[in-house]
N, C-alpha and C positions, 0 to 999 in steps of 0.2 A: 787680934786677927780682924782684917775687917769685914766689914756685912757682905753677908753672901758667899765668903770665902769658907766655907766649913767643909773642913775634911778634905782640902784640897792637893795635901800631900797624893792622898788617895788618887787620884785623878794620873791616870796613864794619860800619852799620848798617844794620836791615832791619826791616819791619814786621812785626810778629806777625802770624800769621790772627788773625780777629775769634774770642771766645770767651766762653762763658757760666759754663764749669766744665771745672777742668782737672784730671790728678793731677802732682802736684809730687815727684819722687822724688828724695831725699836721700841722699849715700852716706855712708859710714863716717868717709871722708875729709875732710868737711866739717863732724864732727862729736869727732872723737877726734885727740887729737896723738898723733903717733909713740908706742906705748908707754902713751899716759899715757891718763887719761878723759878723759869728757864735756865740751867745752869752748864758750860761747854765741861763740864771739869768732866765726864765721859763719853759725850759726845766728841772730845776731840781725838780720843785714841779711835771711835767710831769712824769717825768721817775720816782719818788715817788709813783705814784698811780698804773705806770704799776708794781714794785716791789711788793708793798703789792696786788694788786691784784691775783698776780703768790704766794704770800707767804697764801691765800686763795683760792688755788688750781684755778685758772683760769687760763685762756688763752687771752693774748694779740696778735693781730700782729698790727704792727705800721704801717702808711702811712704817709708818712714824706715829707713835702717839703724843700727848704733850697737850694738845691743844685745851683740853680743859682747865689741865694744870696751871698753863698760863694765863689764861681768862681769869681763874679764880683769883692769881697772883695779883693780876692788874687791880683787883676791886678790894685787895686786903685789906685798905682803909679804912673801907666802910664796913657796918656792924652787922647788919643784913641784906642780904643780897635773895635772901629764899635757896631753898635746898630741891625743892621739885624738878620735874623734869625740864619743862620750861626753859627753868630759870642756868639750867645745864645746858643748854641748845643754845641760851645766850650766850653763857661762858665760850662753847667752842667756838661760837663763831667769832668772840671777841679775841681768841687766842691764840686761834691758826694767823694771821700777820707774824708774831714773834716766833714761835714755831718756826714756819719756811723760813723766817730770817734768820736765824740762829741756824739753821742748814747753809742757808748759802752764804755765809758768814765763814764759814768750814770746806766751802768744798772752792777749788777755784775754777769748774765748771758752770753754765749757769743751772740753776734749780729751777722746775714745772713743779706748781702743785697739780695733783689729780684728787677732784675727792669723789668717793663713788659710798653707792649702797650695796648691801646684799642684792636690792632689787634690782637692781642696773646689771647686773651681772648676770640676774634671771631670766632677764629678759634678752631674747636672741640678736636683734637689732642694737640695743644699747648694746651689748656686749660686743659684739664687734665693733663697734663707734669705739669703745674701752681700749680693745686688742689693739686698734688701728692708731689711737694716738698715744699709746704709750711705745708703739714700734717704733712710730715715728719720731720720737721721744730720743728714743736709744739711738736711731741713724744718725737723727742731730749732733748727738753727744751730750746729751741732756740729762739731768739728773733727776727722774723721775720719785717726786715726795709723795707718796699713795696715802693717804689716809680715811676716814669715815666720814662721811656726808652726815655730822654729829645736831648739823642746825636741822636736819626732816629726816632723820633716823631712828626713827622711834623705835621701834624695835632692838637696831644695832646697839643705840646708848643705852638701853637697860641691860643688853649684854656685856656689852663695852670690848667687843668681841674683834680688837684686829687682829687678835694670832688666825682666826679661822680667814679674816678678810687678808691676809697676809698667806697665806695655801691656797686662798682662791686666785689671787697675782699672779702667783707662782702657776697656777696649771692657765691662768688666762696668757702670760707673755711665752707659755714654756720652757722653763726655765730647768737649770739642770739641778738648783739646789737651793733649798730654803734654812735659812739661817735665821736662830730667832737669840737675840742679845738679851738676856734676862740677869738681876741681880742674884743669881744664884748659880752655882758651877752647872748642876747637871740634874737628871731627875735621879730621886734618890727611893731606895725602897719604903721612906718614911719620912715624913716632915723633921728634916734635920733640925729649923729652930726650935721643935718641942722632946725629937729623941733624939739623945747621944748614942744610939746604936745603928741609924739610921747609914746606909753604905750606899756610895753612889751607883747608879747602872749605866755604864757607860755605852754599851750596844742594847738596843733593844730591834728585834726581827723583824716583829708585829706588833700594834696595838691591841693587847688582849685585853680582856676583863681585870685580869690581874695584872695589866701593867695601868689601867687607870685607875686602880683601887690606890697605888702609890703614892697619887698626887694629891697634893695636899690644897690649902686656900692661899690667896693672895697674901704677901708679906710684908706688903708696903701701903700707907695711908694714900698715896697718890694713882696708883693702875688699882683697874677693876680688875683686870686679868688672874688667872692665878695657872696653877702647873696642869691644871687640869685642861685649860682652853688649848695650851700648847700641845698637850696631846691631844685633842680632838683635833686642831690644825693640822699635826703630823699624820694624823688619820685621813686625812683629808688630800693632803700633800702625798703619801706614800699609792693611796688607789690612782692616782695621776701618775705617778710613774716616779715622782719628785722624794727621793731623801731629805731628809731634817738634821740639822745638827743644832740641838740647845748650849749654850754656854754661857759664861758668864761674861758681858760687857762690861763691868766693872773692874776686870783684873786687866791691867796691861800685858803682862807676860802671854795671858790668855789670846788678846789681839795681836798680837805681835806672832804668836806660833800660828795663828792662823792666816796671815798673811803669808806664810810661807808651806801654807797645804796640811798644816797638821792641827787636830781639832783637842782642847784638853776639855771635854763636855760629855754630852750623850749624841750618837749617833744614829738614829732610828733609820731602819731599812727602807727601802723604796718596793710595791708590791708592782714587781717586772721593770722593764726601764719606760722612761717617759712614753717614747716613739710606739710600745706595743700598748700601752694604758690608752692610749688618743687613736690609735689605729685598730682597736678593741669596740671603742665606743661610736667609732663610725661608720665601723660594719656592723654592728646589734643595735645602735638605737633605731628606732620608728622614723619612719622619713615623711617629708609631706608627700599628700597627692600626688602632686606634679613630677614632671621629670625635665630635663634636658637635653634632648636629640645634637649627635655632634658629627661630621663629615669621620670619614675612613684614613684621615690624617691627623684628627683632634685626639682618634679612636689609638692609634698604636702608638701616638706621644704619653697619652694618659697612662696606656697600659706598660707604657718602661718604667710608671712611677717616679719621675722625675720633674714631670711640667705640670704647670697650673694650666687649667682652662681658658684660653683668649677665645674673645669674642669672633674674629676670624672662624673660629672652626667650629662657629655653633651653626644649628641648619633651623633649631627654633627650640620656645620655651612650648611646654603642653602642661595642660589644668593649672592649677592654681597655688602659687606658694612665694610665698616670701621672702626679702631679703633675710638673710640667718637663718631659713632653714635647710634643714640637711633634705636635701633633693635627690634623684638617683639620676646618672647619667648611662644615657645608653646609644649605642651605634645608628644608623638609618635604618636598619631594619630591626631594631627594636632589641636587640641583644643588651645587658648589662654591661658598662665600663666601669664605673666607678661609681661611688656616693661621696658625697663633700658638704659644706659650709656655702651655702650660694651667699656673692656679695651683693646681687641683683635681685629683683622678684623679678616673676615671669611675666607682664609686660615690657618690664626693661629689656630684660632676658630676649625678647622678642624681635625689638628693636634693634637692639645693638648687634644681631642674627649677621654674621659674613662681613662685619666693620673692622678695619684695625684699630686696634688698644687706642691709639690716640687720635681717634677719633669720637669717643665715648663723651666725652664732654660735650661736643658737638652735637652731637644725637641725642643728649640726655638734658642736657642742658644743666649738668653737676658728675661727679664721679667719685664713687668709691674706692676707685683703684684701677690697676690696668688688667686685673686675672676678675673673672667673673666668678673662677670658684681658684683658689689658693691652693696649691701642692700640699702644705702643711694644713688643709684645712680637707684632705681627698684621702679616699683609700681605692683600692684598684679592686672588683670585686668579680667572681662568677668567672664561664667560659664564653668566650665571642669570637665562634664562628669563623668570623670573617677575618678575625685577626690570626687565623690559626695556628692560637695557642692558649692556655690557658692563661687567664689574669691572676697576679700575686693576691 
């Protein structure tokens, strides 16, 4: 039997949820043998499924490990190279070149690397710089390689943590599904390499206590990862709205059924669907200061829930807030319309007050975009008056 295939008979099929765009995250183990480098021998049933997926009008972006493993590869020769962290930050950065090559070697699209930090994400500015060129990415037709900012990741690389940066993707591009390709079918009630009683669980609802108690440690000399990061990513992934499905990248049968919607893995639930987890969080989180004032035509487009904010229909920015924060937008007289994602801070915001969209470059003398606050970055909130009716 081979590695990672235990108890595979066991293993039901299952339908995937339906999806439009997913992130596909790849671990180390699927891509480096024992010791050695870069290897396509599962990378190419991999990059087979993101093909056909893209040739059924989907959208992939990939989360990829490897990059240490390669680094290490390259210096095999030599006897010491140091083991500290350092000397790790060296490796990745020596080993992300082979890495993206070995992707775009496989895909006949071209390949973007993106390397990003936890921090980059935390930060509201960066994060949308993130959001914005990995969209832009996907319009191109691009094959988005996401991996860890491994050369000033200090923190990330002691975790070695891309299942969770692989869920944070997934809730940054909104995606309908996160797929995590691991050398092992599914999670199981027990570390199947040390008990032979160990049964797979092929759904799981929630991430309880006792479904983390299940996971076991990494089983491979080359990822840090182990079944435990996957479910703290799927934790991560299901409060976003985003389903997970674990499986094994090493069985072709297993790539193959899932290019066609059916998953032979673990399926873990999504807590509500995406759209109410993002439209949850932008009506309850904390907003800046400031707000947004918008004319009585910016006001009942807003309020159908269907249009982003153009700068045309702003009357002006008030108090003080930032590109990326969530700002409250309200009618002339002061009524609430929506809250959103501002792409502008409120000088720009000020500026660009009664301009058409392509005009912003002009006035700004650079642009983020042509909506100043994004539909999929808005919620429609409260009653306004003047629109006489209530707001969703």
């Amino acid at each position: 039997m081979a590695p990672g295939l235990v108890g595979k008979v066991d293993l039901p099929v299952q339908a995937l949820p339906p999806w439009r765009r997913a992130v596909l995250k790849v671990g180390s183990n699927l891509l480096a043998a024992d010791g050695g480098g870069l290897t396509p021998r599962y990378a190419e049933a991999l990059a087979a499924f993101v093909v056909a997926s893209h040739a059924d009008g989907r959208e992939v972006v990939l989360v990829s490990s490897g990059a240490v493993a390669a680094g290490r590869a390259l210096l095999r020769e030599r006897k010491t190279f140091g083991g500290d962290l350092a000397a790790r930050q060296a490796l990745a950065a020596l080993g992300q070149s082979p890495m993206i090559a070995l992707w775009q070697s496989l895909s006949p699209r071209p390949v973007a690397q993106v390397l990003l930090t936890h921090d980059d994400l935390r930060n509201r500015r960066r994060y949308l710089n993130a959001r914005a060129t990995l969209r832009g990415l996907l319009a191109l037709d691009v094959l988005p390689v996401v991996n860890e900012n491994d050369t000033v990741a200090v923190d990330e690389l002691k975790l070695g943590d891309n299942d969770n940066l692989a869920a944070i993707v997934a809730a940054l591009v909104d995606a309908d599904l996160l797929l995590i390709a691991s050398d092992i079918d599914a999670l199981y009630s027990a570390d199947p390499r040390r008990d032979p009683q160990a049964r797979p669980v092929t759904q799981v609802a929630a991430i309880s206590p006792e479904v983390m108690a299940m996971a076991g440690g990494s089983g491979s000399t080359v990822g840090t990862g182990g079944m435990r990061t996957k479910l703290e990513a799927a934790a991560k992934a299901a409060a976003a709205g985003i389903p997970t499905a674990l499986f094994n990248g090493r069985d072709e049968a297993t790539l193959q059924a899932l290019r066609c919607g059916q998953l032979q893995g673990t399926l873990i639930s999504a807590a509500g669907s995406r759209m109410q987890a993002r439209k949850y969080w932008l009506r309850h989180a904390p907003a800046a200061s400031g707000e947004i004032r918008v004319d009585s035509g910016a006001a009942r487009a807003l309020a159908a829930g269907r249009a982003s904010l153009l700068p045309g229909g702003i009357l002006g920015g008030i108090g003080d807030f930032h590109r990326g924060d969530l700002v409250n937008i309200v009618d002339a007289d002061g009524h609430p319309v929506a809250r959103g994602l501002t792409q502008y801070g409120a000088i720009d915001v000020g500026r660009l007050a009664g301009h058409h969209s392509r005009q912003i470059e002009a006035v700004l003398g650079y642009s983020y975009g042509t909506a100043v606050v994004h539909r999929d970055d808005m919620v429609t909130v409260g009653d306004t008056p003047s629109m006489g009716k209530p707001l969703r």
